[in-house]
Biopython code that builds the backbone (N, CA, C, O; Angstrom):
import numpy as np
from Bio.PDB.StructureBuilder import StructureBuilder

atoms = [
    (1, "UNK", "N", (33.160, 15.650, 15.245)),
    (1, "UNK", "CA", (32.054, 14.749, 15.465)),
    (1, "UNK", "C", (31.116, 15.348, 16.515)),
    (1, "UNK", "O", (31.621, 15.945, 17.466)),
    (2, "UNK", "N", (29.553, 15.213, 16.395)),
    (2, "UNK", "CA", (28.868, 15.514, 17.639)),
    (2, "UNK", "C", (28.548, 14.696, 18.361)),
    (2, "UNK", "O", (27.942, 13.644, 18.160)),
    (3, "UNK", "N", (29.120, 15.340, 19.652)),
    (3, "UNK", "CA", (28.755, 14.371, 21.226)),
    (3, "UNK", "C", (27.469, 14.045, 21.161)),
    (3, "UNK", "O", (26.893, 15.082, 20.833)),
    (4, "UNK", "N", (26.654, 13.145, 21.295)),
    (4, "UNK", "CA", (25.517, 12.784, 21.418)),
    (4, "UNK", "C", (25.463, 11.516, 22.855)),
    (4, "UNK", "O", (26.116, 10.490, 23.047)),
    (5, "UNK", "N", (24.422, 12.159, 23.614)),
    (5, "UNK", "CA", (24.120, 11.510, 24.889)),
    (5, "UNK", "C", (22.447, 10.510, 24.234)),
    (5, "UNK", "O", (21.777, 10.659, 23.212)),
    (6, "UNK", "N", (22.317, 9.546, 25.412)),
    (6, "UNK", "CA", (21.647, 8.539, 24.832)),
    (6, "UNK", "C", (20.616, 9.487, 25.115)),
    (6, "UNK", "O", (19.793, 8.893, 24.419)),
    (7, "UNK", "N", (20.046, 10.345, 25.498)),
    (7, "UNK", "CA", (18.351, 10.870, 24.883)),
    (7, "UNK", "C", (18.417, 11.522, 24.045)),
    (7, "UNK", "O", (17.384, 11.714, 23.404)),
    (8, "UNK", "N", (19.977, 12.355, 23.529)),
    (8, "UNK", "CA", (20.203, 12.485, 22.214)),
    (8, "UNK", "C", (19.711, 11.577, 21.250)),
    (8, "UNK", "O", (18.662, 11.786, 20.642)),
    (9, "UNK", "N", (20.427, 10.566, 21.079)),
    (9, "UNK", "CA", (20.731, 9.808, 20.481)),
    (9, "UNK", "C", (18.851, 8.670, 20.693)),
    (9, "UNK", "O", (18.459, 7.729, 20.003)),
    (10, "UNK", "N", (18.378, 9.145, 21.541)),
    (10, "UNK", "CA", (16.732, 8.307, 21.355)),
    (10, "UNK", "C", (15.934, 9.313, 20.726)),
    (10, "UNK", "O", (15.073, 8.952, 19.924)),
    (11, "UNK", "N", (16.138, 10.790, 21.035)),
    (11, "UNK", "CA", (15.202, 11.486, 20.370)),
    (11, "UNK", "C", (15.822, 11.702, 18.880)),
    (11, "UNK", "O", (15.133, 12.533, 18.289)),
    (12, "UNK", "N", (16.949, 11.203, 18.042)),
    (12, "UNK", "CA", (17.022, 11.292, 16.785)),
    (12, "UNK", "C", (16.841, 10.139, 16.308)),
    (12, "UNK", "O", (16.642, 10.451, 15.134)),
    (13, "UNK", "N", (16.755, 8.947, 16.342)),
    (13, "UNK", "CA", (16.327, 7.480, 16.374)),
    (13, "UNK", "C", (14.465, 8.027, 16.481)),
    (13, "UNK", "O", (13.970, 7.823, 15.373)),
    (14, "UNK", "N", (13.463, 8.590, 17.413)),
    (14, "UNK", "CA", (12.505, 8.395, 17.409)),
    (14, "UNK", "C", (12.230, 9.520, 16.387)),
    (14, "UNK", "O", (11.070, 9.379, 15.998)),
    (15, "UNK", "N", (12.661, 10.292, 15.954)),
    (15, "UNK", "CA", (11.964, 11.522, 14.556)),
    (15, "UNK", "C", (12.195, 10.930, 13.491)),
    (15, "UNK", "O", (11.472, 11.052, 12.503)),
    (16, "UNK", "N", (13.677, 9.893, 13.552)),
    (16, "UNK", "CA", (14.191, 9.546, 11.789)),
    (16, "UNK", "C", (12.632, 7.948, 11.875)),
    (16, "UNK", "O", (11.863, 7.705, 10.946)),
    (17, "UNK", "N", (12.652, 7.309, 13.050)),
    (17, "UNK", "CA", (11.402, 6.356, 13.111)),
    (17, "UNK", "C", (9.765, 6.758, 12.334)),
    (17, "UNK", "O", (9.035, 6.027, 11.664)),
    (18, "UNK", "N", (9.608, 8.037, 12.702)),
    (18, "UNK", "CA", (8.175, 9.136, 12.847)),
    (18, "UNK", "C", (8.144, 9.613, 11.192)),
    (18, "UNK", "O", (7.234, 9.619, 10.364)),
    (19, "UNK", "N", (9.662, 10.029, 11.123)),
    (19, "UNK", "CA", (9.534, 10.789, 9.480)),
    (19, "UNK", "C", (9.424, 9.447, 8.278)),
    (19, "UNK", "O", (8.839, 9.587, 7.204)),
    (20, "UNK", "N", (10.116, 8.144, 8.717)),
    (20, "UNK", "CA", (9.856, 7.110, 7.948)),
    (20, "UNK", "C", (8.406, 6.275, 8.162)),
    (20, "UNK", "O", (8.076, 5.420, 7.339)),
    (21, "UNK", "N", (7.521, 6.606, 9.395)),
    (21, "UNK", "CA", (6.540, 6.078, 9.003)),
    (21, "UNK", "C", (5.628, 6.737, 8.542)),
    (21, "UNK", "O", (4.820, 6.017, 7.956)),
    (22, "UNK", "N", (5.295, 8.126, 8.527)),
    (22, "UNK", "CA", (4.487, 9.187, 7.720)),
    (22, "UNK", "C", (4.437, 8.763, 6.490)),
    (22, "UNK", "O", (3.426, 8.475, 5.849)),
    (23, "UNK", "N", (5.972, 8.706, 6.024)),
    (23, "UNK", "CA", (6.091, 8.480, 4.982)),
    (23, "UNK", "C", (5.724, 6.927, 4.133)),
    (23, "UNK", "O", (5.556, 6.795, 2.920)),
    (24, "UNK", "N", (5.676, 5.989, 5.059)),
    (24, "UNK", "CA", (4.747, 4.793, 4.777)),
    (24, "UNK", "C", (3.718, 5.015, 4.599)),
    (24, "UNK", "O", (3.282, 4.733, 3.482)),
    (25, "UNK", "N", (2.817, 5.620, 5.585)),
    (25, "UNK", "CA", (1.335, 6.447, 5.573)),
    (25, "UNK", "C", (1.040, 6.719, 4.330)),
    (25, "UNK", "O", (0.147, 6.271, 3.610)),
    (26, "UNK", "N", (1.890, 7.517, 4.128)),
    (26, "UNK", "CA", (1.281, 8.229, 3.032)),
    (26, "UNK", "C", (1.672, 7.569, 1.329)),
    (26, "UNK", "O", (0.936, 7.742, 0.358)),
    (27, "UNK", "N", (2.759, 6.941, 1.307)),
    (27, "UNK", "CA", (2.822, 5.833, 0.198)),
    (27, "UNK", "C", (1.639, 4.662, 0.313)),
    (27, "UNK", "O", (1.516, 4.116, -0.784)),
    (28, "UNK", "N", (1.086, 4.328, 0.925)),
    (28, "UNK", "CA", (0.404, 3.375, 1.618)),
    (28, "UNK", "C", (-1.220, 4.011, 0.875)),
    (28, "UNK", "O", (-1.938, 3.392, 0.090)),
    (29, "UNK", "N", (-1.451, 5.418, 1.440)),
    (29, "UNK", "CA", (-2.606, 5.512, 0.835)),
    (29, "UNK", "C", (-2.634, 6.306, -0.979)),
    (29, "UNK", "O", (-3.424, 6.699, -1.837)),
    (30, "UNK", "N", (-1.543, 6.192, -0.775)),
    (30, "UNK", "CA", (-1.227, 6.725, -2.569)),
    (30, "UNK", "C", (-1.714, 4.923, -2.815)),
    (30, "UNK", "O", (-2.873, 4.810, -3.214)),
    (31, "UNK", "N", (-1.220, 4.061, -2.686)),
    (31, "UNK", "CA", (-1.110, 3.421, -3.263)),
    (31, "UNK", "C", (-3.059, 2.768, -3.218)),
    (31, "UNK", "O", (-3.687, 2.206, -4.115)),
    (32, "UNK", "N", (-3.428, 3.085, -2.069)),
    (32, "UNK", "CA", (-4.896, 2.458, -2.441)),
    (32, "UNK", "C", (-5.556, 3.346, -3.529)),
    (32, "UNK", "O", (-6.169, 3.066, -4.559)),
    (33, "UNK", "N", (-5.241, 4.415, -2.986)),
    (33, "UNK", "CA", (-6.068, 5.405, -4.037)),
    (33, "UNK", "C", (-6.065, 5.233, -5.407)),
    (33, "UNK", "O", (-7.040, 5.250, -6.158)),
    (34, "UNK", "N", (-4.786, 5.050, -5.706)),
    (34, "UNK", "CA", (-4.512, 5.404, -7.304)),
    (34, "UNK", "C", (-4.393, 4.164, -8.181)),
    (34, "UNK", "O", (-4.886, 4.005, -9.297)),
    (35, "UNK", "N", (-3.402, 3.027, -7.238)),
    (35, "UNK", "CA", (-3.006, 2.240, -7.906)),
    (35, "UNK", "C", (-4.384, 1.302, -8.485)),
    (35, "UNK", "O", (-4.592, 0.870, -9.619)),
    (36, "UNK", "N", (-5.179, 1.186, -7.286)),
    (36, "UNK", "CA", (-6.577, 0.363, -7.324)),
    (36, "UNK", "C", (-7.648, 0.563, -8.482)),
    (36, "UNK", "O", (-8.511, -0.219, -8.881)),
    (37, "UNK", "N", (-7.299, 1.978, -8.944)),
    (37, "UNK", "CA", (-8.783, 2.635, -9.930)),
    (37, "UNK", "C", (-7.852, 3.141, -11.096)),
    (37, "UNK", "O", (-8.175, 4.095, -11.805)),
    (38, "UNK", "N", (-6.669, 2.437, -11.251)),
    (38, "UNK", "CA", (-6.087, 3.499, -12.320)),
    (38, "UNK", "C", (-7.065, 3.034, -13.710)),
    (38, "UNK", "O", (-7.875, 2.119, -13.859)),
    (39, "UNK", "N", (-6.556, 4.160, -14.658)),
    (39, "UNK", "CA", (-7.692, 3.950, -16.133)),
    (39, "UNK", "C", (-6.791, 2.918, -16.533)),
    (39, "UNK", "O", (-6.421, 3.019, -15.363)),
    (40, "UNK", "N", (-6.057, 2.008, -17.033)),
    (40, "UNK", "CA", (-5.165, 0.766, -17.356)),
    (40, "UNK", "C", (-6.533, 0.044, -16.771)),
    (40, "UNK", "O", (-7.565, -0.288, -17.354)),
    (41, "UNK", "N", (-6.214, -0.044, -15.669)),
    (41, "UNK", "CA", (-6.981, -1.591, -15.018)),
    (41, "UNK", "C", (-8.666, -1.550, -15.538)),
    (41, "UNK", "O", (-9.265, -2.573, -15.868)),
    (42, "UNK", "N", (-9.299, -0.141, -15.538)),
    (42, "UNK", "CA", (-10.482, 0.062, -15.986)),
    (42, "UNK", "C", (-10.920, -0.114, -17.522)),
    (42, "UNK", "O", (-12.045, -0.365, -17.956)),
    (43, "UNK", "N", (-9.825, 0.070, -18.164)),
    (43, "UNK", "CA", (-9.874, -0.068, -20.437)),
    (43, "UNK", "C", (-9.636, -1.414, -19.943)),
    (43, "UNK", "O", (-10.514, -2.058, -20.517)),
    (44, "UNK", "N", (-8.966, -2.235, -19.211)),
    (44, "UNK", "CA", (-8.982, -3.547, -19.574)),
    (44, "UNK", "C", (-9.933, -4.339, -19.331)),
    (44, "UNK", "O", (-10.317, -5.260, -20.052)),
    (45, "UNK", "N", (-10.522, -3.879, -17.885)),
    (45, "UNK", "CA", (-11.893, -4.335, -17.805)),
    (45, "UNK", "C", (-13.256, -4.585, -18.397)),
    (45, "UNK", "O", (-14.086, -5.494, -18.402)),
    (46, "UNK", "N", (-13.065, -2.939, -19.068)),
    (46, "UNK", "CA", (-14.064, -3.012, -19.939)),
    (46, "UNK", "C", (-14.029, -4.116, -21.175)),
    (46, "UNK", "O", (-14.813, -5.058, -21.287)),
    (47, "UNK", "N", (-12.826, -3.751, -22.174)),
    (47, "UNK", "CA", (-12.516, -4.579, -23.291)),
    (47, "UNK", "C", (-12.379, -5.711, -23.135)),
    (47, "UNK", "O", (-11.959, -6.240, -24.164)),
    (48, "UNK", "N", (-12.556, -6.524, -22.167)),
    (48, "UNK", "CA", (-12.686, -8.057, -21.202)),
    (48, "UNK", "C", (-13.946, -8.302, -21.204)),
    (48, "UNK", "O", (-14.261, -9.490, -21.265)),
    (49, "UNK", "N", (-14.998, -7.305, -21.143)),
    (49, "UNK", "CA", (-16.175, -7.345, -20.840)),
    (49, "UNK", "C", (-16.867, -7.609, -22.204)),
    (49, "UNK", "O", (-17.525, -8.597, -22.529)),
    (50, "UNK", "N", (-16.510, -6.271, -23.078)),
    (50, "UNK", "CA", (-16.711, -6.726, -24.395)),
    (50, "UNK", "C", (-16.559, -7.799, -25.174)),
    (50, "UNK", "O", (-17.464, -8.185, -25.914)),
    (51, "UNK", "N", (-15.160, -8.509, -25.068)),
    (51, "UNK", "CA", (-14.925, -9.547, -25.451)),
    (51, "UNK", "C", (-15.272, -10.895, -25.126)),
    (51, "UNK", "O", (-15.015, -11.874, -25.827)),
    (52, "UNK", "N", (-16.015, -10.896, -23.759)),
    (52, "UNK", "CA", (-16.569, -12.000, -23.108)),
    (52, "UNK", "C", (-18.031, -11.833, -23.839)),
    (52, "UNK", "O", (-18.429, -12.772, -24.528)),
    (53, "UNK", "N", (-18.708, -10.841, -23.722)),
    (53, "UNK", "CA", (-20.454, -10.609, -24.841)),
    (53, "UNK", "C", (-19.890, -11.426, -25.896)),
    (53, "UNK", "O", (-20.106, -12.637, -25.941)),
    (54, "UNK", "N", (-18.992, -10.658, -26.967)),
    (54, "UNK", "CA", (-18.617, -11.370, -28.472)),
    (54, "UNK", "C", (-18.804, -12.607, -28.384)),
    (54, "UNK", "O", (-19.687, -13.109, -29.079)),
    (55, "UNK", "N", (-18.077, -13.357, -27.571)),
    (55, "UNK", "CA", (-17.754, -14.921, -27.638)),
    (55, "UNK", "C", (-18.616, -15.142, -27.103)),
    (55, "UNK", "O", (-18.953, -16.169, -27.692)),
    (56, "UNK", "N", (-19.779, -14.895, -25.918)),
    (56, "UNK", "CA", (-21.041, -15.322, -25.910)),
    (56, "UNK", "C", (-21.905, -15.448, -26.908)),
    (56, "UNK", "O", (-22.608, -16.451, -27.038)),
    (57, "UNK", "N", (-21.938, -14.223, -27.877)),
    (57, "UNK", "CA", (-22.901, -14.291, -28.777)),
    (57, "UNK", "C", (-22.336, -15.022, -30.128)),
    (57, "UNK", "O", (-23.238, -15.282, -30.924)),
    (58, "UNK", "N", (-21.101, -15.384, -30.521)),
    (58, "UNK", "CA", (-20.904, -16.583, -31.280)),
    (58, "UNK", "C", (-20.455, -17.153, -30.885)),
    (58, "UNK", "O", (-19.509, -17.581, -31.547)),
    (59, "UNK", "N", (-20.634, -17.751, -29.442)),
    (59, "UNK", "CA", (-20.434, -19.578, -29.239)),
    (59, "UNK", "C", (-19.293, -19.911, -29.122)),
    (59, "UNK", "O", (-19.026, -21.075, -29.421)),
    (60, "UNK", "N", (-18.007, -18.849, -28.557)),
    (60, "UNK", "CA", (-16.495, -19.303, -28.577)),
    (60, "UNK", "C", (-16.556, -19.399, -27.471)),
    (60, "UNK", "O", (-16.568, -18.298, -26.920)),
    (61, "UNK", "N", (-16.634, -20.739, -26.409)),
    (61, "UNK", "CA", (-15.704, -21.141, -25.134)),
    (61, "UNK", "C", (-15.080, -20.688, -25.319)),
    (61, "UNK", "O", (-15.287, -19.569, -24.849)),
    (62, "UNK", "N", (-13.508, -20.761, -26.175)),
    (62, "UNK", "CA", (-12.217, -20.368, -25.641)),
    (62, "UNK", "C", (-12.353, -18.981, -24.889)),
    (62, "UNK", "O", (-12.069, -18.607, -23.751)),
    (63, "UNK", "N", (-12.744, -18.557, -25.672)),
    (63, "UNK", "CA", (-12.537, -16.882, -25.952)),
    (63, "UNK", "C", (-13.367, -16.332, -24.410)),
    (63, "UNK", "O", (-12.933, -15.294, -23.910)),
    (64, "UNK", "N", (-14.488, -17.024, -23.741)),
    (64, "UNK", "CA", (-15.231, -16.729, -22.892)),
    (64, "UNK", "C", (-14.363, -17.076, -22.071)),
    (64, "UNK", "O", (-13.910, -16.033, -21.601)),
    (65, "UNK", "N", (-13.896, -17.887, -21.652)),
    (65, "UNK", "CA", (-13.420, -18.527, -20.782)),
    (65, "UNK", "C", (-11.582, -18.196, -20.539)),
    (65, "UNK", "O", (-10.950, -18.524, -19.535)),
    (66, "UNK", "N", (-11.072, -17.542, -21.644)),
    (66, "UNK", "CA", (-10.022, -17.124, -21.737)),
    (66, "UNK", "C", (-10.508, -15.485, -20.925)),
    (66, "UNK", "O", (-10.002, -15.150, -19.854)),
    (67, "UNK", "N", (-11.506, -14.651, -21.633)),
    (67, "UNK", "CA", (-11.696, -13.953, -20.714)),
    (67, "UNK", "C", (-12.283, -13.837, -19.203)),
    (67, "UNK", "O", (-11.794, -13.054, -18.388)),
    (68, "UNK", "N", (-13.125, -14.493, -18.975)),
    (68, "UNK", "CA", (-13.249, -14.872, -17.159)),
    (68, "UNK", "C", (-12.157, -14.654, -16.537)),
    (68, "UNK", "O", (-12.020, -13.896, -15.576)),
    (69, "UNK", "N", (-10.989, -15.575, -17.268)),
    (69, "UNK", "CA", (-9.547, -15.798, -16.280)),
    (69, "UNK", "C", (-8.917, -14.323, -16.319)),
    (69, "UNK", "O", (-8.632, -13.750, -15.268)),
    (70, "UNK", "N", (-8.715, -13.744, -17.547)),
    (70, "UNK", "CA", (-8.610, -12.394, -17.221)),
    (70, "UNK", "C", (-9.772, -11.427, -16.007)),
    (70, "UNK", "O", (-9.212, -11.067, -14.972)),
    (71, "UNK", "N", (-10.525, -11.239, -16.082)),
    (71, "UNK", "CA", (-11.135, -11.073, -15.542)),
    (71, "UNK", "C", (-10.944, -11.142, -13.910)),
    (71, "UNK", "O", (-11.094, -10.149, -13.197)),
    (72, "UNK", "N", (-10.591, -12.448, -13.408)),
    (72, "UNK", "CA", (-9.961, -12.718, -12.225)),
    (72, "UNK", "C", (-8.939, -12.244, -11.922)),
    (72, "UNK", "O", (-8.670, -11.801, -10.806)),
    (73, "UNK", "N", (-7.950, -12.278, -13.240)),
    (73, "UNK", "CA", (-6.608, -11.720, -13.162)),
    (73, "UNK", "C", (-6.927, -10.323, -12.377)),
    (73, "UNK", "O", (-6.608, -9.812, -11.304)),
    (74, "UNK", "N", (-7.571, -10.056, -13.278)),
    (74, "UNK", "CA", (-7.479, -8.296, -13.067)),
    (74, "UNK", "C", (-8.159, -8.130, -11.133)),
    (74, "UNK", "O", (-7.754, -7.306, -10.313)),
    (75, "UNK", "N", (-9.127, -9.091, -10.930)),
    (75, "UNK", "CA", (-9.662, -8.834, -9.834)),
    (75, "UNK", "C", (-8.600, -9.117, -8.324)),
    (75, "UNK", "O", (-8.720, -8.572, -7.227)),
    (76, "UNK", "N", (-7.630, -10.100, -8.738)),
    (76, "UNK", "CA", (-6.573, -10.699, -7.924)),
    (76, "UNK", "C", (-5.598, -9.463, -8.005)),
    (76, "UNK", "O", (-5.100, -9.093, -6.942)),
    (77, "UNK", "N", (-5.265, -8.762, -9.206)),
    (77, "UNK", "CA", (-4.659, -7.419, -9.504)),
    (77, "UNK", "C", (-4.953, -6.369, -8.067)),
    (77, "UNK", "O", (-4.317, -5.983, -7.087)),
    (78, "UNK", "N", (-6.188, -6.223, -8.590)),
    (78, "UNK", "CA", (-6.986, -5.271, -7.406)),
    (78, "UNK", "C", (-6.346, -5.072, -6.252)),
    (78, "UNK", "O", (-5.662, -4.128, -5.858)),
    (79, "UNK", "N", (-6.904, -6.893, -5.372)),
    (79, "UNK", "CA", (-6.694, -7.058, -4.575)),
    (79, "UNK", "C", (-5.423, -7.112, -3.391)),
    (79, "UNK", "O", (-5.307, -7.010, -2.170)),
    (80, "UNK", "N", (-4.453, -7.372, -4.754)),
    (80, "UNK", "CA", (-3.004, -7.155, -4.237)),
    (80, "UNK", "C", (-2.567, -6.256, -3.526)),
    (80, "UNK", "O", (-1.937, -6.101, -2.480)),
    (81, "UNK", "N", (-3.292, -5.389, -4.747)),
    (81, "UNK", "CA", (-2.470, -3.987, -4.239)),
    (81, "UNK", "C", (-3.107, -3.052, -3.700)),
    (81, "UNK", "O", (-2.715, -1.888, -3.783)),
    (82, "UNK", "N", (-4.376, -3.457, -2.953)),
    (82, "UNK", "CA", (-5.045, -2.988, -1.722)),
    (82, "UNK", "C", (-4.603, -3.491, -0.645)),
    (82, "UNK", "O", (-4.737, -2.853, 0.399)),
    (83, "UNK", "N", (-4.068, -4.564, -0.650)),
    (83, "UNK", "CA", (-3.480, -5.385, 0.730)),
    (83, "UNK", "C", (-2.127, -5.240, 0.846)),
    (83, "UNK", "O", (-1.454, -5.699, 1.769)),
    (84, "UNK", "N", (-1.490, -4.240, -0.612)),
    (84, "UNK", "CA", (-0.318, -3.899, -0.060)),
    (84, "UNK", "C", (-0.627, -2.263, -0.156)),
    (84, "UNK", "O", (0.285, -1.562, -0.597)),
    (85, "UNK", "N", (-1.474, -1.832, 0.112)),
    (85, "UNK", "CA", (-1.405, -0.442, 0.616)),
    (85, "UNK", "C", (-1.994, -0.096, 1.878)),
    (85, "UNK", "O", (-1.976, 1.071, 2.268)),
    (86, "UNK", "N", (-2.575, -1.129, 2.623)),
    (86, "UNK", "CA", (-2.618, -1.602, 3.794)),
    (86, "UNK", "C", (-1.436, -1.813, 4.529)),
    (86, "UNK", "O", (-1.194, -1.174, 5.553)),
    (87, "UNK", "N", (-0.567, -2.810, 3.993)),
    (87, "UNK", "CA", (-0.054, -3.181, 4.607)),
    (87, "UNK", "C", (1.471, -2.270, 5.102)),
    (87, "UNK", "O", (2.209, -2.387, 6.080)),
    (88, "UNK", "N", (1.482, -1.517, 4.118)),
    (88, "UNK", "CA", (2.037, -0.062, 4.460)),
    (88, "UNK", "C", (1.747, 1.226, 5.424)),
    (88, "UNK", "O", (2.536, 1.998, 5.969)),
    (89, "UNK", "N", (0.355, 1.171, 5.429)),
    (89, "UNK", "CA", (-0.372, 2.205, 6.495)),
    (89, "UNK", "C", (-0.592, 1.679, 7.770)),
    (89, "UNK", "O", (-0.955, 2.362, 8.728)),
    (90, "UNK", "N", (-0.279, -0.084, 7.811)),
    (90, "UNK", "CA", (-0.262, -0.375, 8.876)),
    (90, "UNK", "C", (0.941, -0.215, 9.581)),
    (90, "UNK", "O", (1.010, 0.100, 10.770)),
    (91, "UNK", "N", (1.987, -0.457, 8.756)),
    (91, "UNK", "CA", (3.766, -0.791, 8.868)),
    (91, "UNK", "C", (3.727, 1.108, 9.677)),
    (91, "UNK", "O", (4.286, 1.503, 10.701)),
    (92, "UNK", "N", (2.951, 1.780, 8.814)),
    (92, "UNK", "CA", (3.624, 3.889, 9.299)),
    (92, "UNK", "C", (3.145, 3.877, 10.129)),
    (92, "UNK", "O", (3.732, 4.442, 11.052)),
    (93, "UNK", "N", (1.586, 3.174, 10.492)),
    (93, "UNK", "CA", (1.339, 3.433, 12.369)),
    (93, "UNK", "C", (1.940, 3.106, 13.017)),
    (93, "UNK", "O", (2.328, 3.900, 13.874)),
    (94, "UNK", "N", (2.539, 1.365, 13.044)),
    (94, "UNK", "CA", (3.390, 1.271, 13.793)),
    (94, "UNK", "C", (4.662, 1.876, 14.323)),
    (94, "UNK", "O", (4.941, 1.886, 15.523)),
    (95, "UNK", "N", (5.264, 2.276, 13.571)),
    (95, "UNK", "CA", (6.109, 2.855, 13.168)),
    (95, "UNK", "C", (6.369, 4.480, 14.017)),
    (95, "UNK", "O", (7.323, 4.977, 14.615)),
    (96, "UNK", "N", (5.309, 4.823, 13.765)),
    (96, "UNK", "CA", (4.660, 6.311, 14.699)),
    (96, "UNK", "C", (4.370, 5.751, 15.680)),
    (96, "UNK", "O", (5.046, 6.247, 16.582)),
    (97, "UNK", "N", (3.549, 4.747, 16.172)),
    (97, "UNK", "CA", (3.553, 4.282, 17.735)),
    (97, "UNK", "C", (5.130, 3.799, 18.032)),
    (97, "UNK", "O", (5.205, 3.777, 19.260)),
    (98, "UNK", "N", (5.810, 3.591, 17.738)),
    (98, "UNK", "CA", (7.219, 2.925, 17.989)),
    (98, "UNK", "C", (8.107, 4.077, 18.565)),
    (98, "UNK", "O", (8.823, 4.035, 19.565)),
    (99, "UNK", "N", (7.868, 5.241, 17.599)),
    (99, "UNK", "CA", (8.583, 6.808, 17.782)),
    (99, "UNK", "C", (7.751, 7.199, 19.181)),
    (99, "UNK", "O", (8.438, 7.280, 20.199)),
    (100, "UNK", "N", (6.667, 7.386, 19.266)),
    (100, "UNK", "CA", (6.156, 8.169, 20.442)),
    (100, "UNK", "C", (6.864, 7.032, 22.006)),
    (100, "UNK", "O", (7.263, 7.490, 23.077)),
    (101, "UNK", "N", (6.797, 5.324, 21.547)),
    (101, "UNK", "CA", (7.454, 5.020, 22.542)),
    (101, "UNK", "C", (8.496, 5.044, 23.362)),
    (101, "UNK", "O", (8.723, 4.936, 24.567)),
    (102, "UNK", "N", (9.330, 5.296, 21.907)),
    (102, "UNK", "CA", (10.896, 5.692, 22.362)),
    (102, "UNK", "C", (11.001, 6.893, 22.739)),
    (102, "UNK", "O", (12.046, 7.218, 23.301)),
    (103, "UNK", "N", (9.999, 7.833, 22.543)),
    (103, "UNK", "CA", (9.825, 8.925, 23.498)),
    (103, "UNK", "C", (9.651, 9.327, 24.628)),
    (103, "UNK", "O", (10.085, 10.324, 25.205)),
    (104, "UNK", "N", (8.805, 8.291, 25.036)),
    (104, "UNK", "CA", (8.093, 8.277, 26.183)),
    (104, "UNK", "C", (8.755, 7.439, 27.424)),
    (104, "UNK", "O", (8.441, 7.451, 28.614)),
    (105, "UNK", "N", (10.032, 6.527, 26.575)),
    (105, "UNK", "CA", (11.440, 6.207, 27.619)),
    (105, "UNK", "C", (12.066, 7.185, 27.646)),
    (105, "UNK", "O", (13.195, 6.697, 27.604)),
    (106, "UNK", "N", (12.190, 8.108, 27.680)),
    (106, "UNK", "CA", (13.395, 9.024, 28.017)),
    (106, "UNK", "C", (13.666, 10.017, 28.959)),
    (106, "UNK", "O", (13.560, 11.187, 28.588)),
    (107, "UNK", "N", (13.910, 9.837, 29.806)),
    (107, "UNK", "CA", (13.867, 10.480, 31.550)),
    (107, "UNK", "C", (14.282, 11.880, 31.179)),
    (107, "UNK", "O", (15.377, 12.333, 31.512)),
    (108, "UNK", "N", (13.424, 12.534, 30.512)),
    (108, "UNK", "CA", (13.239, 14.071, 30.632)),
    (108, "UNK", "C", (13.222, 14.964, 31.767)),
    (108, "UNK", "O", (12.994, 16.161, 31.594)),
    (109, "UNK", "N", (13.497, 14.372, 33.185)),
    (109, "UNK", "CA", (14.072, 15.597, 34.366)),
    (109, "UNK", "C", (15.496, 15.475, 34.237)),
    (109, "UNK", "O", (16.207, 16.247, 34.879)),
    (110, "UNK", "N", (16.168, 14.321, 33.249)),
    (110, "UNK", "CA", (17.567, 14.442, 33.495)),
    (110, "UNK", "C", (18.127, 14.871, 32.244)),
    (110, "UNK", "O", (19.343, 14.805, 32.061)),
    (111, "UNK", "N", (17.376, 15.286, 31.407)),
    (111, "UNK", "CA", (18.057, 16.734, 30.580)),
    (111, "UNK", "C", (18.208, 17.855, 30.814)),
    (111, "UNK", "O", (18.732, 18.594, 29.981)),
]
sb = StructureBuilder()
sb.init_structure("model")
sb.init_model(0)
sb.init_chain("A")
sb.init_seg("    ")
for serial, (resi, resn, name, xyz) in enumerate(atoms, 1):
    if name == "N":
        sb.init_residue(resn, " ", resi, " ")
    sb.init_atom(name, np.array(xyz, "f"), 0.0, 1.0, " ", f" {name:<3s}", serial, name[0])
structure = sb.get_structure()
């Protein structure tokens, strides 16, 4: 087994902290980037769009109004998952401020 002393044992606690919030970081902005504009959410938009003209131009409420709600759908879609790729890049800063703190406890003249 390895002996580990407690600034051991804070400076491997604050890198495994640092390497898991990077790694939030960076899931975090994968996820605004890609998930937000993928072509799925964009063909549906469009063909929502189309289909809302149609039923305008022959007079189908349902069909208009069935698409709007899509429409929202898709916009509530969006929104989700911008506020959860936020809420990830917020979670890795912290996360990295948390590591540099537990760093910055550790009485480095007594190593």
């Amino acid at each position: 087994m390895i002996p580990l002393d407690l600034s051991d044992f804070q400076i491997v606690i604050a890198v495994a902290i640092f390497i898991l919030g990077c790694m939030c970081v960076l899931l975090g902005a994968f996820v605004l980037i890609g998930r937000g504009h993928s072509s799925e959410v964009r063909m549906l938009a469009a063909n929502t769009a189309r289909l809302a003209q149609k039923g305008l131009a022959e007079e189908v409420t349902g069909l208009v109004n069935s698409a709007s709600a899509l429409v929202a759908s898709l916009n509530d879609l969006v929104r989700t998952s911008h506020g959860t790729g936020v809420f990830l890049m917020t979670l890795g800063l912290m996360m990295i401020g948390a590591s540099y703190w537990i760093l910055t406890q550790i009485d480095w003249a007594a190593i």
